[in-house]
N, C-alpha and C positions, 0 to 999 in steps of 0.2 A: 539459197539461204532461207532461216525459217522467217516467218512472221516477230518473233522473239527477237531473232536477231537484227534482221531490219529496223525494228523498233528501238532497239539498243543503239545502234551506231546512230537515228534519226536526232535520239534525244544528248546523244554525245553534242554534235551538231549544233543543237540548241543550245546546250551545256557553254560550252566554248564563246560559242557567238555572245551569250550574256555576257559571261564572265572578262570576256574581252570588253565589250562595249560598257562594263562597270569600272572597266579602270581610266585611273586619273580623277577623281573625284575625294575626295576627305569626307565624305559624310558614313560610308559604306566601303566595307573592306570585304571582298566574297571570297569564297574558300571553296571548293569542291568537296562534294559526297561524292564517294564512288560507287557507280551504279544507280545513280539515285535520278529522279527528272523532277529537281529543286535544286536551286543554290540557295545555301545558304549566306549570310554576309552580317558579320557583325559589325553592330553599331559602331558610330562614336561614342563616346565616356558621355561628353555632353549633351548627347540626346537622349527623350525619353521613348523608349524603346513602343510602349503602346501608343502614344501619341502619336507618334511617327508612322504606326498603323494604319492608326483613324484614317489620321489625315492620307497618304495614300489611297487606301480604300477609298473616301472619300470621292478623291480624284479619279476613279476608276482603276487604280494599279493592285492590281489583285497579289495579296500578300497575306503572311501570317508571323504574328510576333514570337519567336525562336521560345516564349516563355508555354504556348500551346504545348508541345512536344516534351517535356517534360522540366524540371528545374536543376540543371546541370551547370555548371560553368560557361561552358559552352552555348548551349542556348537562351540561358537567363538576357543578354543583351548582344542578342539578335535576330535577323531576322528571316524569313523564306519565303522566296518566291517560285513556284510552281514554272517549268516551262512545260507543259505538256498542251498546252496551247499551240498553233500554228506557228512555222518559224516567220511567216510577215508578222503575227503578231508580236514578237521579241523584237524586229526590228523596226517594226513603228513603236511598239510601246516603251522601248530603251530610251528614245531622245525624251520622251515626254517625263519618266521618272529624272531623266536627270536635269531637267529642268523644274522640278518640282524639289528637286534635292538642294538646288542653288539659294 
């Protein structure tokens, strides 16, 4: 197989392992891009979507407010996190956002 596709199935991988380990939670509802090595996850109503940035970033949870990417329905309130990071990094850094979400 090529490099390409290795790469695709690696970040499916990632894909799945976030998007699993972001459910059960109320703050963050994530949704899949296909093809993509981001999920996406739109807000609660009640929060404010760049703050909610800051503050992550802050914490070191590297993200980007869904409003970057253009001003759509869609992305006006929410948000993206990048997995193209290592998958221990998904897996150490998932318990800590969602302790940070609490």
């Amino acid at each position: 197989a090529s490099w390409f596709t290795e790469m695709n199935k690696e970040y499916e991988v990632r894909r799945n392992l976030f998007f699993k380990n972001l459910q059960g939670q109320d703050v963050l509802k994530p949704f899949k891009a296909p093809g993509a090595f981001y999920l996406w996850c739109e807000v609660s109503k009640d929060i404010d979507v760049n703050k909610l940035s800051e503050y992550l970033a802050a914490e070191g949870v590297g993200n980007a407010p869904g409003d970057c990417f253009g001003h759509t329905p869609t992305s006006l309130h929410s948000i993206r996190f990048a997995f193209s990071c290592s998958k221990q990094m998904i897996e150490e850094g998932t318990p800590k956002l969602l302790t940070l979400l609490e």
